[in-house]
Structure formats: C-alpha cells, structure tokens
C-alpha positions as a Markdown table, in Angstrom:
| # | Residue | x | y | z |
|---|---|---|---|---|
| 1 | Unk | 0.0 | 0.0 | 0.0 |
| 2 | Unk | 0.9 | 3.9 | -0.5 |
| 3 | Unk | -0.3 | 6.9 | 0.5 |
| 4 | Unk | 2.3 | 8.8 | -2.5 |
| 5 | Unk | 0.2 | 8.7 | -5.9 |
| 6 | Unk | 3.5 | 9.8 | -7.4 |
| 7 | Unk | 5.5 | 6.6 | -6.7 |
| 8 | Unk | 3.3 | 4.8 | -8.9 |
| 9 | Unk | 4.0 | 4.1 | -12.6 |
| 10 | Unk | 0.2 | 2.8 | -13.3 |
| 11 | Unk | -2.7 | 3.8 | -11.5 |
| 12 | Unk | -6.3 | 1.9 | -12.0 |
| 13 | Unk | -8.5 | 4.6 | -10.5 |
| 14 | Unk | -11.7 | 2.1 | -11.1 |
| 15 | Unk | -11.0 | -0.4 | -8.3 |
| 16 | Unk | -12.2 | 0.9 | -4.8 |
| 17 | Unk | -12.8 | -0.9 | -1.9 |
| 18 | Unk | -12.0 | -0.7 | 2.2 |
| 19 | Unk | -9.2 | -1.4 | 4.1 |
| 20 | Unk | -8.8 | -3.0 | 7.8 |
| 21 | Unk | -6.2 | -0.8 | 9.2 |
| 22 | Unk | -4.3 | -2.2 | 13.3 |
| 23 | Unk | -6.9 | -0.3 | 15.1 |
| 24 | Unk | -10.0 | -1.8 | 13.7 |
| 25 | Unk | -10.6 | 1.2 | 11.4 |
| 26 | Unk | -11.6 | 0.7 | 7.5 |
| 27 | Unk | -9.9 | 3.0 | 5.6 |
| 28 | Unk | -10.6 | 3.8 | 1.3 |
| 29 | Unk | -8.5 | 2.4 | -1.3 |
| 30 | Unk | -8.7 | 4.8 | -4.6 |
| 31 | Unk | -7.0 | 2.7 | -6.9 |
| 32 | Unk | -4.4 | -0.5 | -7.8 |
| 33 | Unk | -1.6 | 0.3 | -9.6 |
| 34 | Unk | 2.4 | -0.5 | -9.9 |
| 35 | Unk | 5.6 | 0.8 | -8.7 |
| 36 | Unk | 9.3 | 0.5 | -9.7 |
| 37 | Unk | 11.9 | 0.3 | -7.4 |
| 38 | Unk | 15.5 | 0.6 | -7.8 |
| 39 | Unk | 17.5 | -2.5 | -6.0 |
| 40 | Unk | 21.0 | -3.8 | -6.1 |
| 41 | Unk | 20.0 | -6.2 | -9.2 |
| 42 | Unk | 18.1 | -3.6 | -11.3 |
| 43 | Unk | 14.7 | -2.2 | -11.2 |
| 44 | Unk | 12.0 | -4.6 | -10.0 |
| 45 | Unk | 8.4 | -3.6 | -10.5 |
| 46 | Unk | 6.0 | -4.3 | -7.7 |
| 47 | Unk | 2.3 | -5.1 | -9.2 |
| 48 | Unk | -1.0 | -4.9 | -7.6 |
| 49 | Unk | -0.3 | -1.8 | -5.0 |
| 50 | Unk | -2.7 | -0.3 | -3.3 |
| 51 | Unk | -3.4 | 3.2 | -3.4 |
| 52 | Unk | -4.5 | 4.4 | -0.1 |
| 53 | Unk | -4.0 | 8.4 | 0.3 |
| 54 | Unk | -5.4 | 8.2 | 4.1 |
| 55 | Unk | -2.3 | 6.2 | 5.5 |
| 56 | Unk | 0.8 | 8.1 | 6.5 |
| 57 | Unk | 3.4 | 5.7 | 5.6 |
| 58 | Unk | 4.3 | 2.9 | 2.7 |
| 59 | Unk | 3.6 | -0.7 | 3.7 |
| 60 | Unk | 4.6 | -4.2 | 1.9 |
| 61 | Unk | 3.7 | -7.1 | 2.5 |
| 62 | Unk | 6.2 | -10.4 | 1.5 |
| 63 | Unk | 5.3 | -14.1 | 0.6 |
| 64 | Unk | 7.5 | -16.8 | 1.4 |
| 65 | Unk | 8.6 | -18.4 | -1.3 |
C-alpha cells in the first residue's frame, strides 16, 4: 500500500474498496496500480499496489517463497 500517488507508474483509478487498518478502522482504497523500485540487481516492478492516500506511511507485504 501507498499513500504517495506519485510513486506509482500505473494507476487503475476504477477499483475501490475498504481497508482493515491495526486499530480496527476501514480506511478507502482509490486505486491499484504498480511501482518500480531501484535494488541492487536492477529495477524490480512491484504489481497490484494499493493506493490508499489516508495512510501516512508505505507498507509491503512479503510471501515466502
């Protein structure tokens, strides 16, 4: 999820749905998109991000593969 429109590269604005933030809150989310990041092997695009302006920081979430 992230609150900064800018970071991302494509932005769906047509999916919206709710969020269940830590304190039990639901919170909007205005759109799906993805982001590129820079890491020490290139740039890596991260798909299916969630925008969410109302948060105040960037989370990610990591399978294990």
């Amino acid at each position: 999820m992230t609150h900064d429109k800018g970071m991302l590269i494509k932005l769906d604005k047509t999916h919206f749905s709710k969020v269940r933030i830590g304190n039990g809150d639901y919170i909007e989310i205005k759109g799906i998109g993805d982001i590129a990041i820079d890491s020490g092997s290139g740039k890596r695009i991260i798909s299916d991000v969630l925008y969410v302006p109302e948060i105040d920081q960037n989370l990610l979430s990591v399978d294990n593969f």
